[in-house]
TORSETI-529187 format. One record per residue (C-alpha): x, y, z; residue in one letter. Coordinates in Angstrom, 3 decimals. Each point is the difference from the previous one (the first is absolute). Example, Ala and Ser with C-alpha at 12.3 -4.5 7.8 and 13.67 -1.06 7.14 Angstrom:
2
        u        v        w residu
   12.300   -4.500    7.800      A
    1.370    3.440   -0.660      S
***
This chain:
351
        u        v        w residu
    0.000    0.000    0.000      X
    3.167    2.702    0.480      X
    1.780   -1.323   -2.717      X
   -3.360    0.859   -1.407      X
   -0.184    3.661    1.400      X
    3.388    1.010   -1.313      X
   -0.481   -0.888   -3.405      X
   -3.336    1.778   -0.502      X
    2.135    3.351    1.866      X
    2.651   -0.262   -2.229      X
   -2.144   -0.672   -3.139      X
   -2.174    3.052    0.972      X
    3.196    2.481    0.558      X
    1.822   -1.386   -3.418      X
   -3.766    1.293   -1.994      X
   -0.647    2.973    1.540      X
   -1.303    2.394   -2.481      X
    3.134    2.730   -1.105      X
   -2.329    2.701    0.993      X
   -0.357   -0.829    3.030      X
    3.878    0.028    0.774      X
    0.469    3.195   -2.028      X
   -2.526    1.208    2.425      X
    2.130   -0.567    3.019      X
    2.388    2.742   -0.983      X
   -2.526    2.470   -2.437      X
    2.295    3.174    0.335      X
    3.731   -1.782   -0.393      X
    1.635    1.565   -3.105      X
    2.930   -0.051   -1.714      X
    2.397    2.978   -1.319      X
    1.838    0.597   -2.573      X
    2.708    2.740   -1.627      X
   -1.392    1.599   -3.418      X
    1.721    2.345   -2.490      X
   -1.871    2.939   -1.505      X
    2.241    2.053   -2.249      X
    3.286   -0.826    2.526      X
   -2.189    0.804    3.233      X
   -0.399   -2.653    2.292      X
   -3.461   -0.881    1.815      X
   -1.655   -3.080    1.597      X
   -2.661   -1.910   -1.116      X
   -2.147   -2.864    2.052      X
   -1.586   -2.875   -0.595      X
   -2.331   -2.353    1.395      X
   -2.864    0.573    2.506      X
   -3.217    1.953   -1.207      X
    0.076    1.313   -3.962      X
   -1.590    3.384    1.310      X
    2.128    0.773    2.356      X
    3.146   -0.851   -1.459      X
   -0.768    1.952   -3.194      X
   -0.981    3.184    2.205      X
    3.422   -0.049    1.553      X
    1.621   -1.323   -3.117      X
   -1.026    3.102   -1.559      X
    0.928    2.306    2.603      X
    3.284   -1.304   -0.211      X
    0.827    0.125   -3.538      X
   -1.648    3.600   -0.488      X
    2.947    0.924    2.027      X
    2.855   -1.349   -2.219      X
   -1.726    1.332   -2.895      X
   -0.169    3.652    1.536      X
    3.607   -0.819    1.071      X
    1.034   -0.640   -3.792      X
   -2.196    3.087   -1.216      X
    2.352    2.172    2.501      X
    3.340   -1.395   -1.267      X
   -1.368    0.684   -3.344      X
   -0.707    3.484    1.058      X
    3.320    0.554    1.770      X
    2.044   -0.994   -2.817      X
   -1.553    2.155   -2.643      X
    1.099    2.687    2.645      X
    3.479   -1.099   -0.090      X
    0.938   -3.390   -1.326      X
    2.352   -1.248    3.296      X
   -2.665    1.099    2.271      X
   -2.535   -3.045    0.724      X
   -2.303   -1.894    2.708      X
    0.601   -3.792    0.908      X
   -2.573   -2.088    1.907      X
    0.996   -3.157    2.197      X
   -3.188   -2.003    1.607      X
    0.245   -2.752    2.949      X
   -2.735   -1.787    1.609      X
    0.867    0.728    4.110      X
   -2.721   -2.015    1.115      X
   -2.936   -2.115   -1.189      X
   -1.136   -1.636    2.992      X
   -3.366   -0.362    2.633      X
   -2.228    1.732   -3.256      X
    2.466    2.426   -0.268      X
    2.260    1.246   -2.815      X
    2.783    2.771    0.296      X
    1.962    0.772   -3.222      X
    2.327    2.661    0.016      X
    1.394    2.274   -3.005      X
    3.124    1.678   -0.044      X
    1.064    2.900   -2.434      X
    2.927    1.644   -0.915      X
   -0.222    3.328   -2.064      X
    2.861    1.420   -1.712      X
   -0.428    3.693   -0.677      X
    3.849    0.845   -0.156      X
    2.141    1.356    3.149      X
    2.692   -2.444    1.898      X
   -2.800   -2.668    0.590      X
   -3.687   -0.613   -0.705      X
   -2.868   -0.558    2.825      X
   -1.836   -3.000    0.875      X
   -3.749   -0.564    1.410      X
   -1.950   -3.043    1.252      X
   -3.569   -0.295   -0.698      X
   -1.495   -2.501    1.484      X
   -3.444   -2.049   -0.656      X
   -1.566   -1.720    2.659      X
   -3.168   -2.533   -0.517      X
   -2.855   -1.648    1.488      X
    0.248   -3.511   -1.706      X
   -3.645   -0.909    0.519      X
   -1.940    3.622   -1.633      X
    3.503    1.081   -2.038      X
   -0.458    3.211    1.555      X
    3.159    1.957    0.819      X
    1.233    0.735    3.898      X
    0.943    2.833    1.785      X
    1.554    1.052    3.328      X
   -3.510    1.065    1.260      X
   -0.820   -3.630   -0.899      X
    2.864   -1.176    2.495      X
   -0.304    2.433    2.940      X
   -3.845    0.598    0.183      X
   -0.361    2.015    2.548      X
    1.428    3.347    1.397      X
    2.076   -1.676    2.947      X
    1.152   -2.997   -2.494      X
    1.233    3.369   -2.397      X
    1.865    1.429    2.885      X
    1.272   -3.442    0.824      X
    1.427   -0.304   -4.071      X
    1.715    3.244    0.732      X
    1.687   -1.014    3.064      X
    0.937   -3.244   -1.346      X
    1.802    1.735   -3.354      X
    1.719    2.574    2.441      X
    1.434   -3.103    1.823      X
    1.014   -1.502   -3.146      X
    1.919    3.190   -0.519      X
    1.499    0.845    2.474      X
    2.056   -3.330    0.095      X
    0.973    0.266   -3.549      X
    3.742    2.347    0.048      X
   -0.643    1.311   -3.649      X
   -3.178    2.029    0.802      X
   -0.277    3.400    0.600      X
   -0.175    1.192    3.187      X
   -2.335    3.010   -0.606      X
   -2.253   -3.387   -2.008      X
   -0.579   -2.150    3.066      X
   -3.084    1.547    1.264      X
   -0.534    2.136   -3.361      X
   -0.668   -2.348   -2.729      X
   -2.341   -0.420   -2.813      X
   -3.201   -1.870    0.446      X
   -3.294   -0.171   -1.570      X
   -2.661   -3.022   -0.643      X
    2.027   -0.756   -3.474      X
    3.205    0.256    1.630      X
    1.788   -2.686   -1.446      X
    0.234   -3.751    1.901      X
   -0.345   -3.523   -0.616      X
   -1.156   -2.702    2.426      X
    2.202   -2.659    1.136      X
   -1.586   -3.186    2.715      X
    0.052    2.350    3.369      X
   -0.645    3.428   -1.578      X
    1.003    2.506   -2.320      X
    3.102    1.776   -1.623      X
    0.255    3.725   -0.384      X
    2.068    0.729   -3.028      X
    1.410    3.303   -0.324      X
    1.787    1.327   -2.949      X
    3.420    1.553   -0.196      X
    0.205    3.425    1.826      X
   -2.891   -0.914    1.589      X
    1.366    0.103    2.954      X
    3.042   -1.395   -0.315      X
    3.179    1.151   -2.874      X
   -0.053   -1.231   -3.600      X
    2.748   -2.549    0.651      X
   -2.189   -1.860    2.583      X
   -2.938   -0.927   -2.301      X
   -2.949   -1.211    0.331      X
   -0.728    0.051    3.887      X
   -2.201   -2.330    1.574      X
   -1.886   -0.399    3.454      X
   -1.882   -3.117    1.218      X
   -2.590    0.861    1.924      X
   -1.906   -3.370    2.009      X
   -3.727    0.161   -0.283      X
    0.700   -0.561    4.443      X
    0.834    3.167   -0.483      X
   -2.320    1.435   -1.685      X
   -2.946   -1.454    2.150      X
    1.127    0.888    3.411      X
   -0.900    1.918    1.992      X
    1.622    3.018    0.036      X
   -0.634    1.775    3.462      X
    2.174    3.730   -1.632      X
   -3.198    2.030   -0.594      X
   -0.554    1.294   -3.659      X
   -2.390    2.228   -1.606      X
   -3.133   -2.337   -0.277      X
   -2.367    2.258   -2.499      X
   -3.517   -1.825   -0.438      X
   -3.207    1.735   -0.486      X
   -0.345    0.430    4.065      X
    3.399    2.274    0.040      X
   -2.151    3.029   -0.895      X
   -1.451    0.171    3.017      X
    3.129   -0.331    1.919      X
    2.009    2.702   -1.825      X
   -2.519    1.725    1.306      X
    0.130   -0.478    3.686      X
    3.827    0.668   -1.231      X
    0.990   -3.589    0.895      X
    2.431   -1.462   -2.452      X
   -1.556   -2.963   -1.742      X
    1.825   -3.403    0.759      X
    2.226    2.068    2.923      X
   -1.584   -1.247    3.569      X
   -0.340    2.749    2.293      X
    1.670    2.590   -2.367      X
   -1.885    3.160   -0.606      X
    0.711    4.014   -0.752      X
    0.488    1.831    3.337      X
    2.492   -1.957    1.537      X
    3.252    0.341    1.663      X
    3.132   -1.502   -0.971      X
   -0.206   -2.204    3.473      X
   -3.355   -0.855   -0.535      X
    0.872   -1.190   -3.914      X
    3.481   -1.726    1.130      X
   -2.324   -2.125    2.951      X
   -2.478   -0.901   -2.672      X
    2.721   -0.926   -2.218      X
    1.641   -1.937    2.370      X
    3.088    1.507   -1.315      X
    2.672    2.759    0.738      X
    1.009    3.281   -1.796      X
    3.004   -1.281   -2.252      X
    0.902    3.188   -1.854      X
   -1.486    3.528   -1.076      X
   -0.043    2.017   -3.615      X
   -1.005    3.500   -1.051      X
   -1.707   -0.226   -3.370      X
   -2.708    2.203   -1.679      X
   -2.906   -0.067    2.573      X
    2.658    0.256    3.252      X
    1.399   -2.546    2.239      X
   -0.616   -3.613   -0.441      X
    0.676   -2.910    2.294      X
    0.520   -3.923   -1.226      X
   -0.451   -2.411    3.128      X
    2.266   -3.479    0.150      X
   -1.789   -2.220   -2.066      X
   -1.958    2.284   -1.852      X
    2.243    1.028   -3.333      X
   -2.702    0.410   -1.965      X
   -2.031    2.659    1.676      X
    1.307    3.538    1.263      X
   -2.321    2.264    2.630      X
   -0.233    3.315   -0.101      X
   -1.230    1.580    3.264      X
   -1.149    3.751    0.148      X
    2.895    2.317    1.610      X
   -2.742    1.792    1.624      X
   -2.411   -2.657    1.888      X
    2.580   -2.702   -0.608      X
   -2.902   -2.220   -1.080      X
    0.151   -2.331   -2.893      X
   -1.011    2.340   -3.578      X
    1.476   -2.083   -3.042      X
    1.319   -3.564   -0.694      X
    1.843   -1.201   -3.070      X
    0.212   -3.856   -0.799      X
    1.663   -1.724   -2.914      X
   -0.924   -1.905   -2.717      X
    0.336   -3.083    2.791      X
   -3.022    0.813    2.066      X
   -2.276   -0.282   -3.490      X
    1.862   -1.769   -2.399      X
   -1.059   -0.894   -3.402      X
   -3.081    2.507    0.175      X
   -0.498    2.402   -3.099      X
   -2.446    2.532   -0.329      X
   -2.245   -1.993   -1.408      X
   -0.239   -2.123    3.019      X
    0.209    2.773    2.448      X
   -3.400    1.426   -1.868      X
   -1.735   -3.092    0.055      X
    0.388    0.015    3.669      X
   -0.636    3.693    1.102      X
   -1.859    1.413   -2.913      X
    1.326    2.066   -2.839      X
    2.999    2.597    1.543      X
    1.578    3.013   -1.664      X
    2.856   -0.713   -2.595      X
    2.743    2.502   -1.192      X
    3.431   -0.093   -0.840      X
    2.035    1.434    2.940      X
    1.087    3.956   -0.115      X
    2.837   -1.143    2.331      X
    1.898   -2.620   -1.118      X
    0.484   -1.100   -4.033      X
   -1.985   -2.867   -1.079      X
   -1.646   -0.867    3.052      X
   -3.511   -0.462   -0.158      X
   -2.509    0.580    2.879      X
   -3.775   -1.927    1.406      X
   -0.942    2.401    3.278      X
   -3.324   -0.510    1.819      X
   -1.821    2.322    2.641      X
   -1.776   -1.854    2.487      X
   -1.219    2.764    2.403      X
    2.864    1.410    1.017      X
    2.363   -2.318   -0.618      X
    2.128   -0.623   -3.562      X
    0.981   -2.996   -1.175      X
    2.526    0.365   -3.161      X
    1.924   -2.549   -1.895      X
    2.690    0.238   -2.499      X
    1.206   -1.685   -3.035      X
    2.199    0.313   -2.653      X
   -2.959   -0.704   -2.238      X
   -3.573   -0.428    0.318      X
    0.359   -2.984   -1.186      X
    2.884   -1.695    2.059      X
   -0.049   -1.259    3.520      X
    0.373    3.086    3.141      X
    2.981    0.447    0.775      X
   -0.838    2.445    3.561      X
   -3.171    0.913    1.881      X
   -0.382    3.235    2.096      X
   -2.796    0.143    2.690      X
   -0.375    3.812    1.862      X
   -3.064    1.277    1.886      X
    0.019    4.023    0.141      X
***
């Protein structure tokens, strides 16, 4: 009667139907280099037909606009060209990273070289972003800190770069099994010789919980900004004094700086945010954060959030553009270096 048993079993595994195995595994795939005109690009095949022409077709538009620059360049002068490289980073867990690399020869001592990088959902084909990785405002804040970690170890970086460098929701990254990479291009924030500089950053990381307060904007802030309490800052709020901000901070006055606006003071711990207190009652009247307590926020976003704001290009500083708010008495104003790239500082006053 066993003997029996394990025959049928093994009869019954040897016949299964081939879609039914194919469906064990519905969104593997398989990649491949292509050639368009000398540019490189990847190609997949396997899983669903739909989906892997969407992102084949993402994909090759790029080499083709890649070839239709070089063509471009060289009628400009004929050494001057573009040259595309493609790799597949990751194609894993429904996931596919493939990364681009261009060099552009315009004359000079060298060229320059960017990444793009293409990131997609293996079950819809649709392509991913940072906001599709960190979610949330804390998991953005927790991205930034992880990238500024990453820096900071790495000896060919900038200094002035660690906590000042470029990100946005198509900031360029691939996955790998724990997380993500940040790729940044040369001068970046790092010299020409160095690269292509890259940060992993775990997705542990990036879901903790951060317990460093950040500016937490949701639809409820309004009504905060107006009590002047500082959205996301716990017990924080216009009127203070400098002991009463350093207990709630749980922190100490590290350093002092005279800038337009008067005297600021950064607390230990707190390099991101500067408090200006009034020389006359002493109280708390402006705070400036950096792009770390909002990261990867545009205007766009900031609008969909609070409402539409007031836009202009800054009297004060060259190519700086400007999204202020008035919420009773207190302003709320964010800057960018264009309306449509991530903020890179936010300025909160009550007068």
């Amino acid at each position: 009667m066993l003997a029996t048993i394990l025959i049928f079993s093994i009869t019954f595994v040897l016949f299964i139907p081939n879609n039914i195995v194919s469906a064990a595994k519905p969104h593997t795939v398989n990649t491949k280099i292509h050639t368009y005109k000398g540019q490189k690009y990847v190609q997949i095949t396997g899983g669903n037909q739909q989906v892997k022409d969407k992102i084949n077709k993402v994909l090759k538009i790029y080499a083709v606009k890649a070839s239709q620059e070089n063509v471009e360049l060289k009628k400009q002068q004929n050494y001057f060209y573009r040259q595309t490289t493609s790799e597949t980073k990751f194609n894993n867990n429904q996931r596919l990273s493939v990364v681009f690399k261009d060099y552009y020869y315009k004359g000079g001592v060298h060229g320059y070289e960017e990444a793009t990088t293409y990131n997609f959902d293996l079950k819809t084909g649709s392509q991913l972003f940072l906001n599709n990785v960190a979610k949330t405002n804390q998991q953005s804040v927790n991205l930034f800190d992880g990238i500024e970690s990453g820096l900071r170890v790495k000896k060919e970086v900038f200094d002035d770069k660690i906590r000042n460098f470029p990100l946005s929701k198509k900031s360029s990254f691939y996955y790998y099994n724990d997380g993500i990479v940040i790729i940044f291009d040369p001068y970046q924030v790092g010299p020409y010789v160095a690269g292509f500089i890259e940060v992993k950053v775990p997705y542990t990381r990036i879901q903790s919980n951060n317990t460093l307060p950040f500016l937490d904007l949701t639809k409820d802030s309004v009504k905060y900004l107006k009590q002047g309490k500082l959205p996301g800052f716990k017990e924080i709020s216009f009127g203070k004094t400098i002991k009463q901000v350093s207990d709630a901070l749980n922190s100490k006055v590290r350093e002092s700086y005279y800038e337009s606006g008067g005297l600021f003071w950064i607390f230990e711990g707190w390099n991101y945010a500067s408090f200006n207190f009034s020389e006359e009652s002493g109280r708390l009247a402006y705070v400036y954060l950096s792009a770390r307590a909002f990261p990867m926020k545009g205007f766009d976003d900031i609008e969909k959030i609070l409402g539409k704001g007031t836009r202009f290009e800054s009297t004060e500083y060259e190519g700086e553009f400007v999204l202020t708010y008035q919420f009773d008495n207190v302003y709320l104003e964010f800057t960018s270096e264009s309306p449509k790239e991530s903020v890179n500082a936010i300025k909160i006053s009550k007068r």
